[in-house]
Each structure stands twice: as C-alpha cells, then as structure tokens.
C-alpha positions in Angstrom: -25.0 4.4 31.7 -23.8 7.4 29.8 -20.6 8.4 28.8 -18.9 11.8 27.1 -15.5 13.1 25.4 -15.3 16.9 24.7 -12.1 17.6 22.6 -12.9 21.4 22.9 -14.2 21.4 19.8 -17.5 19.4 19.7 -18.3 16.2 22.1 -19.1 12.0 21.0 -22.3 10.6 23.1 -21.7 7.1 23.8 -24.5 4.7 24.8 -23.2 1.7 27.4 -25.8 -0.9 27.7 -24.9 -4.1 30.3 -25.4 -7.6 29.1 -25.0 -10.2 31.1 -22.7 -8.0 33.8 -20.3 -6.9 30.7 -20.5 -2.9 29.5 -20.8 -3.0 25.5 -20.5 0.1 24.2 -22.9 0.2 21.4 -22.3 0.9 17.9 -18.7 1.8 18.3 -16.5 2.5 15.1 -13.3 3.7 14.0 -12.1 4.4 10.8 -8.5 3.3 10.4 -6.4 4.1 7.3 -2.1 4.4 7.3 0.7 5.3 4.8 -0.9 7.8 3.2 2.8 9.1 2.0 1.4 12.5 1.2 3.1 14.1 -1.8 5.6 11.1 -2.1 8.1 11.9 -5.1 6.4 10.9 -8.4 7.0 7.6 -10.1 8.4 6.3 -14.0 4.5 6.5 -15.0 4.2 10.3 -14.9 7.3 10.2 -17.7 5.2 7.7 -19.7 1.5 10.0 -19.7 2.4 13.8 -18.5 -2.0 13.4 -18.0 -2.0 10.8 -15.8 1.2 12.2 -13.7 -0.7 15.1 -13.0 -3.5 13.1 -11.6 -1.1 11.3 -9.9 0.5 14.8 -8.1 -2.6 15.2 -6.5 -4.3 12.1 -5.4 -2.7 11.3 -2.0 -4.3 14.4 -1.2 -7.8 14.1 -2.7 -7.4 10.8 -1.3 -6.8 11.9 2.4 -10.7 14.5 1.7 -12.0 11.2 1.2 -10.8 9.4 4.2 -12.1 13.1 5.8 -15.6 12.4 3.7 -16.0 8.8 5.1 -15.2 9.6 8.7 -17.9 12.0 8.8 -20.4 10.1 6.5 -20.2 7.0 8.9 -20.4 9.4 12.0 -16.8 7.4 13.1 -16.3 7.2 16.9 -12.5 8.5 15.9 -10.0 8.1 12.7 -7.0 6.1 13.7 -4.1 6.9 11.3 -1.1 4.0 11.7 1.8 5.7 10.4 3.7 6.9 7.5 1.7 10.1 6.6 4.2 11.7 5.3 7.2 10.2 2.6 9.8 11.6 4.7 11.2 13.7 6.9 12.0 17.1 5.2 9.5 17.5 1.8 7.2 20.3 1.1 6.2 21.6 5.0 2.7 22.7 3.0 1.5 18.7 2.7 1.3 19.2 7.0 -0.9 22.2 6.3 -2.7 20.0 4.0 -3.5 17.4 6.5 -3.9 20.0 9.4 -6.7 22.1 7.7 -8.3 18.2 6.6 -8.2 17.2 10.0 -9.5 20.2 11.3 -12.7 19.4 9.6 -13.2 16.5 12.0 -12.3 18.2 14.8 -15.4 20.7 13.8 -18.0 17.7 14.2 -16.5 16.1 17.0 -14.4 13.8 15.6 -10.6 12.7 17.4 -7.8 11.7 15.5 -5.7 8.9 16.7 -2.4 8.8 15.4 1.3 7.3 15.5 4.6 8.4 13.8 5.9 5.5 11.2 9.2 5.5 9.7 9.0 7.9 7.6 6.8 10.4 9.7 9.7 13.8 10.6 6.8 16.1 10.2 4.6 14.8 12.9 7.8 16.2 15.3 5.7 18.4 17.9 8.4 19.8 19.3 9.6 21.6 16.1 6.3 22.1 14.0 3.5 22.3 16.9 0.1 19.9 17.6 -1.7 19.6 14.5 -5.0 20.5 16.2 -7.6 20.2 19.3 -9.1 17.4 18.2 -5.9 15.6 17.1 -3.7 12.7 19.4 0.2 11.8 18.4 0.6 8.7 20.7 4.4 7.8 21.9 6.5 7.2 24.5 5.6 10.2 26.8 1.4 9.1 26.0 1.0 5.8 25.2 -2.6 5.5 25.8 -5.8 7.8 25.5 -9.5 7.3 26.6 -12.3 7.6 24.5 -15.4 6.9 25.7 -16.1 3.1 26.3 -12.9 2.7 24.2 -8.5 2.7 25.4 -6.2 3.4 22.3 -2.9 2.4 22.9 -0.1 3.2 20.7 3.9 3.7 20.0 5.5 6.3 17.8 8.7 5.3 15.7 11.4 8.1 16.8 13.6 8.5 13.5 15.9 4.9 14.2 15.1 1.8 12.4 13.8 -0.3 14.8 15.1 -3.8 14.9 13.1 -4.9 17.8 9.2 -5.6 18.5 7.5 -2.6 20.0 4.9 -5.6 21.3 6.5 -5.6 24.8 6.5 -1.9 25.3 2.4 -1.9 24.7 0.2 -1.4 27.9 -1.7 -4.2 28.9 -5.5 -3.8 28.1 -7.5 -2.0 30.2 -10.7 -4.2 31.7 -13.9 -3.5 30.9 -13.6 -1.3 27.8 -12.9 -1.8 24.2 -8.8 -2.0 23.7 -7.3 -0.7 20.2 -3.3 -1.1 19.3 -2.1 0.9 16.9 1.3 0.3 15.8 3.7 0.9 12.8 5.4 -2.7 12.3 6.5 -5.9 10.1 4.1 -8.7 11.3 6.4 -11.9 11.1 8.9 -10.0 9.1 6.9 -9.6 6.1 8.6 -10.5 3.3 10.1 -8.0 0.8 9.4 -4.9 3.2 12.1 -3.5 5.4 11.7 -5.6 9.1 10.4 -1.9 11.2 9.9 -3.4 14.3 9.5 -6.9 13.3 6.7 -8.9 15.6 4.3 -12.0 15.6 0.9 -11.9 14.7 -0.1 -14.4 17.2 1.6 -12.1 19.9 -0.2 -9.1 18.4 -3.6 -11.2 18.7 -2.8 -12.9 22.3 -2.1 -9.0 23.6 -5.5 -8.7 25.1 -6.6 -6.3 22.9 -10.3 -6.3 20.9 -8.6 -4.3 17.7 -5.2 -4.2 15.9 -4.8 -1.4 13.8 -1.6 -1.7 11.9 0.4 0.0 9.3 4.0 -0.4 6.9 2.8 -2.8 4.6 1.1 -1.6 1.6 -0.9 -4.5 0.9 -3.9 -5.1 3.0 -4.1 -7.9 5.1 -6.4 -9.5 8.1 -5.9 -12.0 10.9 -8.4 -13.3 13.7 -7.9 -15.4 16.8 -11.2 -15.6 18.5 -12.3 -12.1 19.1 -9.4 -10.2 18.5 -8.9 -8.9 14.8 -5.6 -7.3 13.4 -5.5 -5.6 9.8 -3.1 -4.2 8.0 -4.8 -1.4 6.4 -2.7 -1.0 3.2 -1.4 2.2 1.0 -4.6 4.3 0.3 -3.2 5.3 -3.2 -0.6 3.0 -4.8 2.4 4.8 -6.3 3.8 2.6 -8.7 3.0 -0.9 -9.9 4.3 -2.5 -7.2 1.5 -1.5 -5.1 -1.5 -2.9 -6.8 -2.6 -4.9 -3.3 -3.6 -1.3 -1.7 -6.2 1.2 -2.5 -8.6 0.8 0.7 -9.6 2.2 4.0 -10.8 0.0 6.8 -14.2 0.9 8.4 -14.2 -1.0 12.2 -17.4 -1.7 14.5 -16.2 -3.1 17.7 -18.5 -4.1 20.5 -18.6 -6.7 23.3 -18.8 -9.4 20.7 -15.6 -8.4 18.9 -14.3 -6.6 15.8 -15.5 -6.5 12.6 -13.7 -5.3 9.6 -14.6 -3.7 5.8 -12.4 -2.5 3.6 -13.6 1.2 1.5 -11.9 1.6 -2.1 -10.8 4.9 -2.0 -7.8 5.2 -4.5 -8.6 7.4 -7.5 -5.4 5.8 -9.5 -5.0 2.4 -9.9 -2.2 0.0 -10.5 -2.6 -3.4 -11.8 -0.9 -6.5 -13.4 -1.9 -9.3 -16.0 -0.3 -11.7 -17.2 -1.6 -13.4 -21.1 -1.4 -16.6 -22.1 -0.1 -16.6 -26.5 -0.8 -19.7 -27.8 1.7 -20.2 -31.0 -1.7 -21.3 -33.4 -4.1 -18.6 -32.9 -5.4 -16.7 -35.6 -4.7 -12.8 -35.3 -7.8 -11.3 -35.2 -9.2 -14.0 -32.5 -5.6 -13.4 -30.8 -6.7 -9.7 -30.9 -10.1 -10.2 -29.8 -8.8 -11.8 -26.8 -6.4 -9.6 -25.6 -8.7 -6.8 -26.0 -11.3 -8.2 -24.1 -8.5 -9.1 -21.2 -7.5 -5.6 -21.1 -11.1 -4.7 -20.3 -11.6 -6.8 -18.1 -8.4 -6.0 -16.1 -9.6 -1.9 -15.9 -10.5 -1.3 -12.0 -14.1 -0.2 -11.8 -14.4 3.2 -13.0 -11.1 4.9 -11.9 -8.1 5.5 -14.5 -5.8 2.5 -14.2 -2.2 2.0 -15.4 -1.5 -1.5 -16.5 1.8 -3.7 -16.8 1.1 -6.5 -19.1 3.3 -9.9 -19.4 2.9 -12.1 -22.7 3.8 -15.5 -22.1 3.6 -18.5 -23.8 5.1 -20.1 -27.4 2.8 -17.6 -29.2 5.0 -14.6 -27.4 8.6 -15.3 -28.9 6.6 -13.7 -31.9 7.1 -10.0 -30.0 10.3 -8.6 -29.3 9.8 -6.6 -25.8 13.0 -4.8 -27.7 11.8 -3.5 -30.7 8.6 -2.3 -29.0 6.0 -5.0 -30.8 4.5 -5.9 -28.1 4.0 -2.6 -27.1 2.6 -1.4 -30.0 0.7 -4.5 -30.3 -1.2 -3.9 -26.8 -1.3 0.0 -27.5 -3.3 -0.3 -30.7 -5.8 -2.6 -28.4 -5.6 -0.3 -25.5 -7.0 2.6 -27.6 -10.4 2.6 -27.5 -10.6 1.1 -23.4 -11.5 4.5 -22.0 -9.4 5.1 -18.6 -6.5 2.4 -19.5 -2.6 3.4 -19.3 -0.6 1.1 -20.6 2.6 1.4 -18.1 4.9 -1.4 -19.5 4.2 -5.0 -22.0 6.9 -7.3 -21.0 7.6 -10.9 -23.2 8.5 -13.5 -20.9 10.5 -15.9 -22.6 9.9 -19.1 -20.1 10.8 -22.3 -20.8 11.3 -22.1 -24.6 9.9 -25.4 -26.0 12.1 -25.2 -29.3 14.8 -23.6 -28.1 18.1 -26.5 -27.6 18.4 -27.6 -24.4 21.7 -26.1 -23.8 19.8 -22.4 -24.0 17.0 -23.8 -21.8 19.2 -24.9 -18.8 21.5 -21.6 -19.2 18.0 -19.9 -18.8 16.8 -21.7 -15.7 20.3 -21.6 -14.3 20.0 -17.3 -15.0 16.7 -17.3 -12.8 17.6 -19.4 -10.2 20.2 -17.1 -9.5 18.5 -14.2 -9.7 16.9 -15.5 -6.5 20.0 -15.3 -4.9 19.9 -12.3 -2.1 23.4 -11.6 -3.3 22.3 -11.2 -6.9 19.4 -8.7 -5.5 22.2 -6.8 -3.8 24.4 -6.5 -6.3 21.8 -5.4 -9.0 20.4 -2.7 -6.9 23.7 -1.4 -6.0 24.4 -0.9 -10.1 20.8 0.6 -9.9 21.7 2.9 -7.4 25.1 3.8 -9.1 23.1 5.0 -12.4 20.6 6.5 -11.0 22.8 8.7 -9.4 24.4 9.6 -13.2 21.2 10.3 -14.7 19.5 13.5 -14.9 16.1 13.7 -12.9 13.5 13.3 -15.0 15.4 10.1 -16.3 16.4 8.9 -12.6 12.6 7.8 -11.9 12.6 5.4 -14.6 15.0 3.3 -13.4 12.6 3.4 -9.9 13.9 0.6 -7.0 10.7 -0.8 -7.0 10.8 -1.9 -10.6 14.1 -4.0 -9.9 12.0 -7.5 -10.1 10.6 -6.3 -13.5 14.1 -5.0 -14.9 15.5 -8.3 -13.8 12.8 -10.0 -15.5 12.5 -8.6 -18.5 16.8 -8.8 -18.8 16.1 -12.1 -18.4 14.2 -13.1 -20.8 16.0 -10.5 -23.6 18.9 -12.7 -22.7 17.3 -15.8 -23.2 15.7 -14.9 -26.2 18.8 -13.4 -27.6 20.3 -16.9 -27.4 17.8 -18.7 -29.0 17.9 -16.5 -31.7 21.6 -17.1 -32.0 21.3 -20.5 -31.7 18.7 -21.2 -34.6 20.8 -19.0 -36.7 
C-alpha cells in the first residue's frame, strides 16, 4: 500500500506494510522540539562576561538552524514544534522572519511543520501577521487535526488567556488505524514551580488513545510510558539563565505499530550548570585547590562554553566570606586556565554551623523553614519586583525572578554567618 502528502512544495513517500491485519507505517519519525523563546530578553550573565552575552544574543537562533539541520539530516517525516517559540507577544517582528525563512528550508525538501501557540506565542497570530509558509500547520480551535500520511496530529493552540483548565477533554479522539500524535502546551500534574497553563494528568494524557505525546512549557525534559503510548516533555533547547540547566535537547521520535520510541539530541551551544563542593575544615590548601579544580573540570558540558554557579558547603566554607568576594576570587583563580568555563556566581552556604551556639543554629533553621513559606516567596518577589522597577536597565537583570531561590539563599546564610560571627566575638 502506498501513501503521499504534497505540501506544494515537495511530497513524503510513505511505505505501509500489513502485519498481522494492522497497517504499520514504516520508519515513521518526527522531530519534536518546543520553547524555543526566540530572542528572549538577555539574562544577569551577559552583565558578568559582555563575550559570553553576545554568544548568548544569538543562540536561540543558531539553535533553531540546528533543529532545521537535524530535521533534514534524519530525513524527519515532519518537525512538531509544542509551543512558546517566541518570549512574548510584541518583541522584535524580525525573530518571525527568522523562523519563517528557517522553516522555509524544510518546506524546500518536503518537510511539514506541525505547530501550536503556547503562552507566550502573539506572533504566531495569522490573522495579523499571515501563515508562516506552504509547508507550515498552526493547529487550534478552527483545525484541530491534520493528516500526514499513515500519521493524525492533533493539537490545541493557547489564545492569549491563562488557561486554568485541562485542554485534555477538548482533544479529538484517535483516529483508528493510523499513528495518533498530541501536541499540546500544558502543566502535567501541575508541575511544580512553573505557572499551572492548562494543568492535566499524565495518566489521562497516556490513557487518550494516542501512540505519541509531544508536549511543551516545562523547560526541563521529561518522559512517561504506559504501555505503548509515550509522552515527553521536550524541554528549552537553549537555557537562559541558571535555572534552566535540565534543558538543552531535541527529541528525535520513531513511531510505528509497535509504539514510540524516544532520544533526546543536545543541541544547546550555551550551557548552564550547578555544583555544589564539599570544604572539609582540615584540608591542606594546595590539595583543597587541587580538588576544586579538578571539580570544575569535571562539571564543564562537553565541548560547548558553560557558565557555572558554584555552592561551598561544609565547615571548611565559613573560611570564605560570599561578601567580601573570597570565594569568588578563590574559584576564579582555579577557573582560569579551564578553557570554556564562566564562572556565573560562588555562593557559601552556611548550613548547620557545627560551632556556632545553639541559639544561632535554631534561629538559622527557623530562617529556612520559613523561607518555604508560599507567603514568604510572595512577599520577597513582590520587594524584587518593587526594585527592579527603580533600577536602571542594565542593573534590572541582575536582580532576574528566576534567581529569587539563590538570593534567598545566599541572604540566608550572610545572615547566619553574620550571627555567628557576632556571637564568637
């Protein structure tokens, strides 16, 4: 049995072979990537290395020729972007030309696009900026579903509200006898620390009917499987800040009568990461050094630049001031000769201070229990919001939302170690 799509542009040959009275299509694949934030607003790092902020200005985009590269290399069946290709809804109308004349490319080998709006997605509005090309499908409301060959992509668009609800019931039921991909821009059982866009269960999701799940919003990848059906969270392509050190991937799919099967592509060409080291109070300095050095290394990722935010904990860190910049310059000296390593922040976590009196020690695990507090959170990103919005711009991205754990953290344990000190004086 043969089968055909022509997008106008250049045409897929599908092979369907029976087995056992059920049509496989064979050798069916999709790449599926999502929250690609193209030319999202710069974070504290570029302050910190003008070098690497410059790297950083372009990579969503050299990322997105890459996802281009791969589709083609792997000869995909289609590219199914989840979401969130944009940062918002009114930036720089020339990152849509950017991923129009990227996607065009596919379109010239025959390649669809399959694609959803996220929550952040105002440029993917048709009505006001047009169809980004031939070969490329924004599935919503008005078309939920789409055809290609031995395959049924069914999707949902977010329309500019936050969604409170589960899009799950709006989906189409699978179609029988093909190959049945979701693709939706959601929070799978809430998933904690993100915003809850259309909130829904993953063992809904997976009970749907459908072979494939191809899911965006979350930034760190993730996979679930119930029998045949597979759902994954693809991740953020390039991280931003340090928060998103979990991303950095693409998700290359083959689906055929026997289910999906799933492998994540590095494809960031910045990368965020975290360590935390161990100070024991008795180590000699240069072994001390040795050892730090050698963790620094160790924590580079592969061969792409990587900015690292590095916690000392342990007796041996009450030596360091996070203050008075020891620690930092500590690290730096270390950091020096590690080709490719950014130092982006060296915080001292004071812990549970074995010499400090108890009185400072319970004050301490009093401060952090009620930092836990949502109420606490609230309140300290309010003030966060309140000075940012004092500051002049190039000072208002240091003070970044997404650092608010590490600037709780690290006021924590000044605090704590401020006491101490008072109290031994």
């Amino acid at each position: 049995m043969e089968a055909s799509w022509t997008n106008g542009v250049g045409s897929l040959e599908l092979r369907v072979v029976v087995s056992n009275g059920i049509d496989i299509v064979s050798g069916m694949r999709i790449l599926h990537a999502a929250d690609l934030h193209l030319d999202s607003p710069l974070r504290s790092v570029a302050l910190r290395d003008p070098d690497l902020g410059d790297r950083l200005r372009t990579a969503s985009r050299d990322v997105l020729r890459q996802i281009v590269d791969l589709a083609i290399e792997h000869q995909v069946d289609a590219l199914v972007l989840a979401g969130d290709l944009f940062d918002n809804g009114v930036p720089d109308v020339s990152a849509r030309t950017v991923l129009s004349m990227a996607l065009s490319r596919l379109g010239a080998v025959g390649i669809p696009v399959i694609m959803i709006r996220g929550n952040h997605d105002g440029l993917l509005d048709h009505a006001r900026y047009g169809p980004l090309g031939e070969n490329v499908i924004l599935l919503d409301k008005e078309r939920p579903s789409v055809d290609i060959g031995g395959m049924s992509f069914h999707g949902l668009s977010h329309g500019g509200q936050p969604e409170t609800r589960s899009f799950l019931p709006r989906y189409p039921a699978p179609v029988p006898g093909r190959i049945n991909v979701g693709v939706m821009h959601c929070s799978p059982d809430g998933a904690s620390g993100h915003d809850p866009y259309a909130p829904c269960s993953v063992s809904e999701l997976l009970g749907h009917g459908y072979d494939y799940w191809a899911l965006g919003h979350i930034h760190k990848r993730q996979e679930w499987r119930v029998d045949g059906a597979l759902a994954v969270m693809a991740g953020i392509p390039q991280g931003r800040h340090i928060r998103e050190a979990n991303g950095g991937s693409v998700t290359l799919v083959e689906i055929d009568g026997l289910g999906a099967r799933a492998k994540a592509i590095p494809v960031e060409l910045v990368a965020f990461r975290e360590v935390e080291l161990p100070m024991p109070a008795d180590e000699a300095q240069d072994t001390q050094a040795d050892r730090v050095r050698e963790a620094l290394a160790a924590a580079r990722a592969g061969d792409v630049p990587t900015v690292l935010r590095v916690a000392l904990s342990g007796p041996g860190a009450q030596a360091f001031s996070a203050r008075s910049g020891e620690a930092a310059g500590f690290l730096g000296v270390l950091a020096e000769d590690i080709e490719g390593l950014h130092l982006d922040r060296v915080m001292v976590r004071a812990g549970q201070l074995p010499n400090a009196p108890a009185l400072v020690g319970d004050l301490a695990a009093a401060m952090r229990e009620e930092a836990k507090n949502p109420g606490f959170r609230d309140e300290a990103e309010r003030m966060l919001t309140d000075l940012r919005d004092v500051l002049p711009g190039e000072l208002r991205e240091v003070l970044d939302p997404a650092e608010l754990d590490a600037l709780i953290e690290e006021g924590l344990a000044a605090v704590t170690a401020r006491l101490t000190q008072a109290e031994r004086t």
